[in-house]
C-alpha positions as a Markdown table, in Angstrom:
| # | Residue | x | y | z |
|---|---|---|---|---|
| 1 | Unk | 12.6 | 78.9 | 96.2 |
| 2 | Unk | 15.4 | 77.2 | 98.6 |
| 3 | Unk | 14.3 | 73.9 | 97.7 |
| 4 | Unk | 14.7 | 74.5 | 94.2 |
| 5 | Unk | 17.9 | 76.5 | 94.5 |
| 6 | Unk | 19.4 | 74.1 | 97.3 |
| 7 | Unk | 18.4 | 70.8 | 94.5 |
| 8 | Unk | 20.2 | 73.1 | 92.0 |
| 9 | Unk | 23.7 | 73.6 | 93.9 |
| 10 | Unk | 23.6 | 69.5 | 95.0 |
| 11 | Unk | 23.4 | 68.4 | 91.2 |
| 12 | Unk | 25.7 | 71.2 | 90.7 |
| 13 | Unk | 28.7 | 69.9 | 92.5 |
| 14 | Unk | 29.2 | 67.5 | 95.6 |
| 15 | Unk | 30.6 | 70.5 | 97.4 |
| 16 | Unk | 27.3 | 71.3 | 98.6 |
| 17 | Unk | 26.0 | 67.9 | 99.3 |
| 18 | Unk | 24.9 | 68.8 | 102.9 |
| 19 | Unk | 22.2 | 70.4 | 101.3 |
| 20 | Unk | 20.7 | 67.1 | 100.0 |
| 21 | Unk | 18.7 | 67.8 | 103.2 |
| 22 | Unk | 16.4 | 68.9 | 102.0 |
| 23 | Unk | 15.3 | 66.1 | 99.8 |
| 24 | Unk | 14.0 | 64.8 | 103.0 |
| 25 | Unk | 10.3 | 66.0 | 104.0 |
| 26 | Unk | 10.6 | 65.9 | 107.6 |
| 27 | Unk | 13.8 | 68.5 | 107.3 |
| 28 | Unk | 11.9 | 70.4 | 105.4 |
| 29 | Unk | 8.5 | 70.3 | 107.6 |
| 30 | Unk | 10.7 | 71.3 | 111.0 |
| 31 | Unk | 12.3 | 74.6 | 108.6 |
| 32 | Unk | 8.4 | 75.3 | 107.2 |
| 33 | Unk | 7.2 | 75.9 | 111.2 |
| 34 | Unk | 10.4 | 77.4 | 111.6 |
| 35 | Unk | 10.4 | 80.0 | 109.4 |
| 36 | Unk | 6.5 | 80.5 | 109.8 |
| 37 | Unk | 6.9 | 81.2 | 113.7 |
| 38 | Unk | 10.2 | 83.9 | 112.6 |
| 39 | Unk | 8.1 | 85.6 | 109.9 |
| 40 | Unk | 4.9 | 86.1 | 112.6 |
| 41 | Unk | 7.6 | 87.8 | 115.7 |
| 42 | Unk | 9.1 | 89.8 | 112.8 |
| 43 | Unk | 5.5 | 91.7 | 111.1 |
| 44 | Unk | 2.8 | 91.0 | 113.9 |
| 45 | Unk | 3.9 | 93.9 | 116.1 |
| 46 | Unk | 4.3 | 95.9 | 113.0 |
| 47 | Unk | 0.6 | 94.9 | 111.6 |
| 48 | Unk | -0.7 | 95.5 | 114.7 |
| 49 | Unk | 0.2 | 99.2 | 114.7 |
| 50 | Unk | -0.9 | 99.0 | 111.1 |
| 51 | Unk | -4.4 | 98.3 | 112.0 |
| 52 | Unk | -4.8 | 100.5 | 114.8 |
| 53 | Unk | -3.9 | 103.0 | 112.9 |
| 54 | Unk | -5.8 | 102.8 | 109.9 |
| 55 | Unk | -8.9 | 101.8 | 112.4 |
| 56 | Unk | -9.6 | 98.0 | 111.5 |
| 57 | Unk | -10.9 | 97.7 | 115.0 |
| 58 | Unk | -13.2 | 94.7 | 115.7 |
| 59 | Unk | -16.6 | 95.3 | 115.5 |
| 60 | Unk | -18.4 | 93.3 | 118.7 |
| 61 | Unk | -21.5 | 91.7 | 118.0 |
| 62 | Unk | -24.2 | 91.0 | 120.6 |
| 63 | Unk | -23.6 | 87.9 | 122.4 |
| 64 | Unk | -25.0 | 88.9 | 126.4 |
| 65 | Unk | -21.5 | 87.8 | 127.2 |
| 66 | Unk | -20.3 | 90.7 | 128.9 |
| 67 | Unk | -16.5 | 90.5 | 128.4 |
| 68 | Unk | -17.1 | 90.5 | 124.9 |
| 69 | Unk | -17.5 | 94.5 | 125.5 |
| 70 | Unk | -14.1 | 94.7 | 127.4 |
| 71 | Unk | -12.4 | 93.5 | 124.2 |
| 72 | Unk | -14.0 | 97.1 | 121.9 |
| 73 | Unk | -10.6 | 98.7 | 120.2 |
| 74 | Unk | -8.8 | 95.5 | 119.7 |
| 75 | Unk | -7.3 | 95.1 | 116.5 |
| 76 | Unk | -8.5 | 92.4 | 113.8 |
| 77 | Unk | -7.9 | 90.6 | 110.3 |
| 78 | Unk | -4.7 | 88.7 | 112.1 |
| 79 | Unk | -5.4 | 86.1 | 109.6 |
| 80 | Unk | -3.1 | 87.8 | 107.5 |
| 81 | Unk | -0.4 | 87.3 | 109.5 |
| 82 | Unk | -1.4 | 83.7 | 109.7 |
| 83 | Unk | -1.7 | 83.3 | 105.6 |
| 84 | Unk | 1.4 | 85.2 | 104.9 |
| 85 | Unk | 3.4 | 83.0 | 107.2 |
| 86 | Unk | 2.5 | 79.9 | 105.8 |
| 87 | Unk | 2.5 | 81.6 | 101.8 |
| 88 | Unk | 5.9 | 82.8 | 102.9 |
| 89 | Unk | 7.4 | 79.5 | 104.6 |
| 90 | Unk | 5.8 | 77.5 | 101.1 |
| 91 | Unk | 7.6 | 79.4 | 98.6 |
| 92 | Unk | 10.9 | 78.9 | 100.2 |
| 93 | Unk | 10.5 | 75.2 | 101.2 |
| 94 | Unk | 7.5 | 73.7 | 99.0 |
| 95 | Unk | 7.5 | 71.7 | 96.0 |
| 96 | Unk | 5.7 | 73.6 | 93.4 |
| 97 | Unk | 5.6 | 71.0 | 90.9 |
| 98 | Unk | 3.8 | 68.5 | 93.5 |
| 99 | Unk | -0.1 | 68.9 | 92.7 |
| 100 | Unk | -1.2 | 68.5 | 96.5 |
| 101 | Unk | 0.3 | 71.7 | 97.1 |
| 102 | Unk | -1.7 | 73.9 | 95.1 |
| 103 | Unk | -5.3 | 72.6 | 96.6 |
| 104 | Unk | -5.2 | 73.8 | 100.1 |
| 105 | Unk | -2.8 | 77.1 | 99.3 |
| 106 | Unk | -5.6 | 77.3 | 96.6 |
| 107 | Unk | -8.4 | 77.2 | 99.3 |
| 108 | Unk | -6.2 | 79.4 | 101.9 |
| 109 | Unk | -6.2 | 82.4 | 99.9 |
| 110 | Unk | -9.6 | 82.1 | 98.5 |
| 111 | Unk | -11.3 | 81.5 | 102.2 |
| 112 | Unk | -8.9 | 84.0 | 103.5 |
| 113 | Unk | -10.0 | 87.0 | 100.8 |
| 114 | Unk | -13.5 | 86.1 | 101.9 |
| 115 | Unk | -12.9 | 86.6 | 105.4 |
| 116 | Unk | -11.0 | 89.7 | 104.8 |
| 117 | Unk | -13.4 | 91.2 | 102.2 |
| 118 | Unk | -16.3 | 90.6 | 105.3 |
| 119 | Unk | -13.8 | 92.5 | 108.0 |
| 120 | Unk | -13.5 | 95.2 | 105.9 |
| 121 | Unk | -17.2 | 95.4 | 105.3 |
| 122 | Unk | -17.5 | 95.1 | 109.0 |
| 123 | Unk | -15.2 | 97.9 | 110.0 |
| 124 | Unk | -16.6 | 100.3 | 107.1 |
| 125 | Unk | -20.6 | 99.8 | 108.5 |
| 126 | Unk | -19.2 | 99.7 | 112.2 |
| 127 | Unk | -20.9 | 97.2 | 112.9 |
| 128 | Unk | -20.2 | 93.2 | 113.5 |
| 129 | Unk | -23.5 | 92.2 | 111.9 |
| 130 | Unk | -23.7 | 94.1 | 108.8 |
| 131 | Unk | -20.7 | 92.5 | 107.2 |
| 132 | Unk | -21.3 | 90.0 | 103.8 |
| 133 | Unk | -24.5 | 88.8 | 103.5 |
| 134 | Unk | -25.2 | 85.1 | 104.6 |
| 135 | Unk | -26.3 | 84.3 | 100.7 |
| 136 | Unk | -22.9 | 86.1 | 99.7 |
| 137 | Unk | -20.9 | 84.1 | 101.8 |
| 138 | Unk | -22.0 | 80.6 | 100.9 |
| 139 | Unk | -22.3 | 81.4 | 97.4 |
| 140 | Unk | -18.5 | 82.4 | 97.0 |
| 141 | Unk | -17.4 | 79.4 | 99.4 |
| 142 | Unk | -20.1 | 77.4 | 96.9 |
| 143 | Unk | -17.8 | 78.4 | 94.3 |
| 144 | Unk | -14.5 | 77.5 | 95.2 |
| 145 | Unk | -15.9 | 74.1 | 96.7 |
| 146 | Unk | -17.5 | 73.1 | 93.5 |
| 147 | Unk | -14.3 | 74.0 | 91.6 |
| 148 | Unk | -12.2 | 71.5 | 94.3 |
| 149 | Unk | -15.1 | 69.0 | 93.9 |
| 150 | Unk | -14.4 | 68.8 | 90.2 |
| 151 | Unk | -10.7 | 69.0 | 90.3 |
| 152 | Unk | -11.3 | 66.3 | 93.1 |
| 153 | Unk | -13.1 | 63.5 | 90.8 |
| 154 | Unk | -12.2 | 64.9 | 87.4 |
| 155 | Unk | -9.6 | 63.4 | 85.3 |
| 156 | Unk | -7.3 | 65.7 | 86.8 |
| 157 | Unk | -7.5 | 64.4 | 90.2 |
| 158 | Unk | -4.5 | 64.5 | 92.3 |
| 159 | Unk | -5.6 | 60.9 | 93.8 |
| 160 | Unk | -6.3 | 59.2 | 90.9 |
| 161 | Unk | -9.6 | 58.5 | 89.3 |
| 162 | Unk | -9.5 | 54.9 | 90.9 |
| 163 | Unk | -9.0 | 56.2 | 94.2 |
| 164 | Unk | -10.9 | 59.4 | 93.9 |
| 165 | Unk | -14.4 | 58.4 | 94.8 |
| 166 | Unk | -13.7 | 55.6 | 97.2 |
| 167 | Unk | -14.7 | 56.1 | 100.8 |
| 168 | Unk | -12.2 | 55.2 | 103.9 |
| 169 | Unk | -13.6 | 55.5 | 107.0 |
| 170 | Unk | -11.5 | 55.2 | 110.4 |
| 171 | Unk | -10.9 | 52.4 | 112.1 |
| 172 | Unk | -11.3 | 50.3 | 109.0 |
| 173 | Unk | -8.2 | 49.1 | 106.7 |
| 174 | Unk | -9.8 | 49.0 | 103.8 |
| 175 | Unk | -12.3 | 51.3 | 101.3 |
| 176 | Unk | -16.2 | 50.6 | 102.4 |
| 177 | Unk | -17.4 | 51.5 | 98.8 |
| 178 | Unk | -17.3 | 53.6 | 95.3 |
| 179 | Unk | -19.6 | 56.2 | 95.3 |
| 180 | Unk | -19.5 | 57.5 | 91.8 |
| 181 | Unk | -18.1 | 61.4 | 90.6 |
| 182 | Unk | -21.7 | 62.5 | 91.2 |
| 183 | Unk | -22.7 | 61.6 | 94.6 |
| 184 | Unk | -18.8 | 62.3 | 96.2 |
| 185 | Unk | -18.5 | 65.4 | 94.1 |
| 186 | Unk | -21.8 | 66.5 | 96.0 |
| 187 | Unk | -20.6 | 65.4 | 99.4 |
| 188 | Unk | -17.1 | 67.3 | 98.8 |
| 189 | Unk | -19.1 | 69.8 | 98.5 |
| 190 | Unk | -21.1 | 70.3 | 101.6 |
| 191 | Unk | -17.9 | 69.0 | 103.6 |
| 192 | Unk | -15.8 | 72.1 | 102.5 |
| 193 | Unk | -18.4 | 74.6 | 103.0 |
| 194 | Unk | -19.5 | 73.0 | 106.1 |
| 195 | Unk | -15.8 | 72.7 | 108.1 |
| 196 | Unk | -15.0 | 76.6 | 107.0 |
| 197 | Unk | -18.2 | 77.5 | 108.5 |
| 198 | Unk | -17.7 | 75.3 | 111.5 |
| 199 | Unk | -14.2 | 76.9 | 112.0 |
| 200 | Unk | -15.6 | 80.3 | 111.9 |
| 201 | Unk | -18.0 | 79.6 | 113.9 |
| 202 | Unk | -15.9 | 78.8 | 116.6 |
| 203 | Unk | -13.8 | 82.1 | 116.7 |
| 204 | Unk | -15.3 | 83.7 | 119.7 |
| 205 | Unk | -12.5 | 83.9 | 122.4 |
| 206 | Unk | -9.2 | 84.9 | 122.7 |
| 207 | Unk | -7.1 | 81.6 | 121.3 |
| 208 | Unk | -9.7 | 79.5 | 121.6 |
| 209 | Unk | -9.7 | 78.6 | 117.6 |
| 210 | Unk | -6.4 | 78.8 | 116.4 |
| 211 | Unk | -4.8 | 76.3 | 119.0 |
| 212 | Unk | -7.6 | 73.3 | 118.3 |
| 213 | Unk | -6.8 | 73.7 | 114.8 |
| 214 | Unk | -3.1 | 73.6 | 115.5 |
| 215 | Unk | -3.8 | 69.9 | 116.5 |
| 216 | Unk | -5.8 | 69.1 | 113.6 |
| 217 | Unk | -4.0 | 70.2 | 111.1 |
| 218 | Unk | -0.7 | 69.0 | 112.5 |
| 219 | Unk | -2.1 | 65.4 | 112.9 |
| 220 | Unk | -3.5 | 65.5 | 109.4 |
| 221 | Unk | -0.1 | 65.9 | 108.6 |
| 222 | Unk | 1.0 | 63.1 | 110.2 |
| 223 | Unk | -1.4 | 61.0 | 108.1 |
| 224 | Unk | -0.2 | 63.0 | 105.0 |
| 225 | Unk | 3.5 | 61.7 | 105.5 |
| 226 | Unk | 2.3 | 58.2 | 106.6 |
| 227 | Unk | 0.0 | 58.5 | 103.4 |
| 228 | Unk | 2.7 | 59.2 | 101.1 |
| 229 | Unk | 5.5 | 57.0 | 102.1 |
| 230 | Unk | 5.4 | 53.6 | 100.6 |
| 231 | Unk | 6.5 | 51.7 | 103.5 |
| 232 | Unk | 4.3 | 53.2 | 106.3 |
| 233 | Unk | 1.1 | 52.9 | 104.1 |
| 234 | Unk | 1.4 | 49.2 | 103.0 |
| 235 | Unk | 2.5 | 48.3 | 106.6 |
| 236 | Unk | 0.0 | 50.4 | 108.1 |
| 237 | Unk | -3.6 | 49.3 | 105.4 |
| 238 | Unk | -3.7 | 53.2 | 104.1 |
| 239 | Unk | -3.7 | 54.1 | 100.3 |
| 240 | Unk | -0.5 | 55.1 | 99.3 |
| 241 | Unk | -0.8 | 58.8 | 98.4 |
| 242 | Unk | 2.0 | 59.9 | 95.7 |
| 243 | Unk | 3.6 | 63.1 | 96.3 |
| 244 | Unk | 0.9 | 63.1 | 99.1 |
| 245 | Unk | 4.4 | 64.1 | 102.5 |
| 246 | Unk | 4.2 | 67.8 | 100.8 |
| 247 | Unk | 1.0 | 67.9 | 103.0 |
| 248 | Unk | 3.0 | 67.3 | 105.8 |
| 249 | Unk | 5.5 | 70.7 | 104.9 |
| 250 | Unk | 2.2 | 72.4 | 104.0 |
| 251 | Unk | 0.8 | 71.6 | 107.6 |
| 252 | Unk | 4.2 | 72.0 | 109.5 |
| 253 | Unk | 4.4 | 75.5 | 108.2 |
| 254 | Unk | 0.2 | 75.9 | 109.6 |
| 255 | Unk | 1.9 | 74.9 | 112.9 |
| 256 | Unk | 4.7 | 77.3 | 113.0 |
| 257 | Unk | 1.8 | 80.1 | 112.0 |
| 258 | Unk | -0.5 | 79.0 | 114.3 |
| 259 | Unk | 1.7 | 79.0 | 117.1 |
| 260 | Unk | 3.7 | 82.6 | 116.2 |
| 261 | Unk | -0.3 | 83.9 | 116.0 |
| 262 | Unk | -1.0 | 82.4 | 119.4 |
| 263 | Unk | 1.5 | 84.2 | 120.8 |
| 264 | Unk | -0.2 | 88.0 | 120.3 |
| 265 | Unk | -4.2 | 86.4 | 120.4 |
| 266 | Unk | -3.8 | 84.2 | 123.5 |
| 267 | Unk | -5.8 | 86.4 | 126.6 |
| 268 | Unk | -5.5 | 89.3 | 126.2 |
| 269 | Unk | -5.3 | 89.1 | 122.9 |
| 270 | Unk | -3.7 | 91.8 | 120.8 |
| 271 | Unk | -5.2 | 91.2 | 118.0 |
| 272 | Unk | -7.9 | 88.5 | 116.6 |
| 273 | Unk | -7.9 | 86.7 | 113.5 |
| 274 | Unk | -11.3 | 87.8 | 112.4 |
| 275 | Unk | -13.2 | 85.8 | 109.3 |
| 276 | Unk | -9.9 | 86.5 | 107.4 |
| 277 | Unk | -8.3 | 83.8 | 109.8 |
| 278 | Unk | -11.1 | 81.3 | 110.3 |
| 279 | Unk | -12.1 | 81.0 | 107.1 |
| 280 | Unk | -9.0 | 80.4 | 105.5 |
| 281 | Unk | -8.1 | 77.9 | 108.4 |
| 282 | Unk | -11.7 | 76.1 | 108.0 |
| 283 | Unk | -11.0 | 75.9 | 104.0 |
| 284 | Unk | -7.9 | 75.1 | 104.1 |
| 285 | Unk | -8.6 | 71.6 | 106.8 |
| 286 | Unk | -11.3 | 70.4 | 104.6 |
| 287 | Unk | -9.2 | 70.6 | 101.4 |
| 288 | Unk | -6.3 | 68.9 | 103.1 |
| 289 | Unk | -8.9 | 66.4 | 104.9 |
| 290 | Unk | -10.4 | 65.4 | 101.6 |
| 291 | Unk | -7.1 | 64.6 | 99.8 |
| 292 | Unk | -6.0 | 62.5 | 102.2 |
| 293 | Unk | -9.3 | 61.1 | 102.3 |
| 294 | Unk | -9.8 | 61.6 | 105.9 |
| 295 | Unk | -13.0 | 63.3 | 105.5 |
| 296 | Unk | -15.0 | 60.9 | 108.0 |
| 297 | Unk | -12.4 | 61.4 | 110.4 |
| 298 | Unk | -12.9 | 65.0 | 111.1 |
| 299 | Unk | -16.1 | 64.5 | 113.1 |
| 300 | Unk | -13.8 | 63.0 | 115.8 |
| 301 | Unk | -10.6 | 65.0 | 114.8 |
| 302 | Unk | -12.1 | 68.4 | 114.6 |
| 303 | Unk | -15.2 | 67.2 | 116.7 |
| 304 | Unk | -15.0 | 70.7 | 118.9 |
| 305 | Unk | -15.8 | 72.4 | 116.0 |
| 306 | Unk | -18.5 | 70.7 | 114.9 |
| 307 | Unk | -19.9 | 70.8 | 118.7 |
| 308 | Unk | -19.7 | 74.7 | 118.3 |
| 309 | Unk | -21.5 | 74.3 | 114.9 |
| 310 | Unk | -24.1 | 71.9 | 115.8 |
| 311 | Unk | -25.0 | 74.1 | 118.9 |
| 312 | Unk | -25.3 | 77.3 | 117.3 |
| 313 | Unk | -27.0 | 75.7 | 114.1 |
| 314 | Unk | -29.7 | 74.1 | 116.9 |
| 315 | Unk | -30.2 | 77.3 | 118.4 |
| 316 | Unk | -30.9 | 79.4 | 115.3 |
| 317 | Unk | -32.7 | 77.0 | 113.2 |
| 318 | Unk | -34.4 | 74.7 | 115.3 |
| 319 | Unk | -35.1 | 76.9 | 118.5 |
| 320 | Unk | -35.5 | 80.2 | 117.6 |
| 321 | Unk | -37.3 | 79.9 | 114.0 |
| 322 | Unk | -38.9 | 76.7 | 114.3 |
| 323 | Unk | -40.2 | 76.3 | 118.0 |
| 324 | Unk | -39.7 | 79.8 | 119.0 |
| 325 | Unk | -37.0 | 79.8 | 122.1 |
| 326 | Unk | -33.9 | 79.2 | 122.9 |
| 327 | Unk | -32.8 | 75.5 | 123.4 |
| 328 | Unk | -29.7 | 76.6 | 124.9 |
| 329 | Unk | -28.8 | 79.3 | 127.3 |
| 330 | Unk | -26.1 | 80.6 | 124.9 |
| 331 | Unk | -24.9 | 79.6 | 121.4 |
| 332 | Unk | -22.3 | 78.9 | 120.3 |
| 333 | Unk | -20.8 | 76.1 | 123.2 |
| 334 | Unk | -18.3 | 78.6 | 124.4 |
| 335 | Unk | -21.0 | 81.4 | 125.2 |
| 336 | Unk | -23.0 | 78.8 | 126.7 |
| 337 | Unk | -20.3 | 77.7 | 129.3 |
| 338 | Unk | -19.7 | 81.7 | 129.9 |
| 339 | Unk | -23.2 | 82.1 | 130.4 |
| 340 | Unk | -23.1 | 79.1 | 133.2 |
| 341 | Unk | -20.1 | 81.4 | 135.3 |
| 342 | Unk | -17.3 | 80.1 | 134.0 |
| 343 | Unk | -14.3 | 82.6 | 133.2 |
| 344 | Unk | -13.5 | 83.0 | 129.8 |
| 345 | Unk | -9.4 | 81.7 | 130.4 |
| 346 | Unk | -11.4 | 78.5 | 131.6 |
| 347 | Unk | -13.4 | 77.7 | 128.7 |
| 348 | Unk | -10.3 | 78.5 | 126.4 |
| 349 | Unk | -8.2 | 75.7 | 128.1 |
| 350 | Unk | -10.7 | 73.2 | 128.8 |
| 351 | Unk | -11.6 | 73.0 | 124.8 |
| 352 | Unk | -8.0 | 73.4 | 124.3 |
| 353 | Unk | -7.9 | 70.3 | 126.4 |
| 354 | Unk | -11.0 | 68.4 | 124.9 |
| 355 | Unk | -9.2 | 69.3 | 121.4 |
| 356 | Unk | -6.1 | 67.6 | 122.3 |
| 357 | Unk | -7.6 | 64.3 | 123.9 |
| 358 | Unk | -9.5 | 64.0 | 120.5 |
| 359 | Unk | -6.5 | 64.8 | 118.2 |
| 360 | Unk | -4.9 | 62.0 | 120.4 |
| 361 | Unk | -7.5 | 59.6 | 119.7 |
| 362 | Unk | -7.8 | 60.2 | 116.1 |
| 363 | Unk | -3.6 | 59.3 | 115.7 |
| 364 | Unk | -4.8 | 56.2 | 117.6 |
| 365 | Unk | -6.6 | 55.5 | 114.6 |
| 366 | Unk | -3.3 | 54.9 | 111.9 |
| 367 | Unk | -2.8 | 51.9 | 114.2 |
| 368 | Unk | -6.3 | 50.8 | 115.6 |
| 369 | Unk | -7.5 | 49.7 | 112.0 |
């Protein structure tokens, strides 16, 4: 909307050039997170009150963590706050004609009505166990991940059909292979339902998913402007992305979200992003993590959440229904550390921590090629 009017007035007359800013992506990125963090202090105290009073309370689930029963009354579904921001900051400063932008704002709101259609279901049984169905919940992200698999490798694709089934790999400058539509389609796939599950998996403490995904999506942003610059990417071995910087705004305007959020769920939180939150924010990294063809990346970038995945997968499948105990004291990782006596504040930095040292690594990886 401001792009578009403020590209209007420029051609207009020169009396507005100044704003021929915002013809330039990091300009508009830094106003994205801006107006993401002022749209989350101006409605989160409001939506707060708005779900206490209509009773969208968190429903706890047994965990044997005890403080997870010290958090009964608090508010959820804050993943609105977190989509609205960043629908918000997009239709003021995206580029709607760019096709990048209409995947992972695709897969936001699709994930995000998932999540909140399980809250609801949550609150209405009372209970945090009796919410969508397991089948119900892969079917529907099934759905929208075989849609972005064809859009992905069809003749639509934003990539380019040469480019759409190659497979880059870090710490290599060049493609290892072609793959085919078939066998990528497939693997697309299983990546997006995988990382939204990963990501939901992980939301079990107060701030201890939205900041990790803060870094990841902020330094797949980074690759998206390196990606989709000319320069950077010839100088630098990548693919050069067309049109691909918008991911950059997209993610900028994640940050500014994800940072206005942490504000009110950071301990003691005020309000928790329930499946409305992490789903969206799972979708949305694996749609912007495939079109920038970063896929194999993620294990390192976004290795805490598949830590908390693989633990609580190994728990459930292998050791409770296959050799009939638990392998670990506690699944997912972060129960498991509460189990061992560490306080829950603890946990929430130290992964914090672990989250940044691995975003840090995987920049590393646009120069160690």
């Amino acid at each position: 909307m401001l792009y578009e009017l403020c590209k209007f007035l420029v051609s207009y007359s020169d009396v507005f050039s100044f704003f021929r800013l915002v013809n330039y992506i990091t300009f508009r990125a830094i106003m994205a997170a801006l107006t993401a963090v002022i749209f989350l202090f101006l409605f989160s105290r409001r939506f707060i009150l708005f779900v206490h009073r209509h009773s969208f309370i968190d429903q706890i689930r047994e965990t044997g963590v005890q403080s997870a029963f010290d958090k009964r009354g608090t508010p959820t579904m804050g993943g609105v706050l977190v989509i609205g921001a960043v629908l918000v900051s997009m239709a003021l400063w995206g580029d709607w004609r760019n096709p990048f932008l209409f995947c992972p704002v695709a897969g936001m709101v699709w994930f995000g009505l998932l999540g909140l259609w399980d809250d609801v279901s949550k609150v209405r049984r009372k209970s945090g166990d009796k919410g969508l169905s397991e089948r119900a919940k892969l079917f529907l992200q099934g759905l929208f991940s075989l849609i972005f698999a064809w859009v992905c490798v069809g003749p639509w694709a934003p990539l380019g059909r040469t480019l759409a089934t190659q497979v880059w790999v870090p710490f290599y400058k060049f493609p290892l292979f072609d793959v085919g539509p078939i066998p990528y389609g497939l693997f697309i796939f299983l990546f997006v339902v995988f990382v939204s599950n990963a990501v939901n998996i992980s939301d079990g403490l107060d701030g201890l998913a939205i900041t990790p995904s803060i870094f990841v999506v902020a330094v797949l942003g980074v690759f998206a402007y390196v990606e989709g610059n000319h320069i950077y990417a010839t100088y630098l071995h990548y693919a050069y992305l067309r049109g691909a910087g918008e991911l950059m705004i997209f993610g900028a305007a994640f940050v500014g979200a994800g940072l206005g959020f942490l504000w009110y769920n950071a301990y003691p939180a005020q309000i928790f992003m329930g499946d409305t939150g992490s789903l969206a924010i799972g979708g949305t990294m694996a749609v912007i993590s495939v079109l920038l063809k970063q896929e194999f990346l993620f294990p390192l970038l976004g290795g805490l959440f598949i830590a908390e995945a693989l633990s609580s997968q190994i728990q459930d499948k292998i050791g409770v229904k296959w050799i009939g105990r638990r392998i670990f004291y506690r699944a997912p990782l972060h129960h498991n550390l509460q189990h061992k006596g560490i306080a829950e504040t603890k946990v929430v930095i130290r992964l914090w921590i672990v989250a940044g040292i691995l975003a840090l690594i995987s920049l590393a990886t646009l120069k160690l090629r």
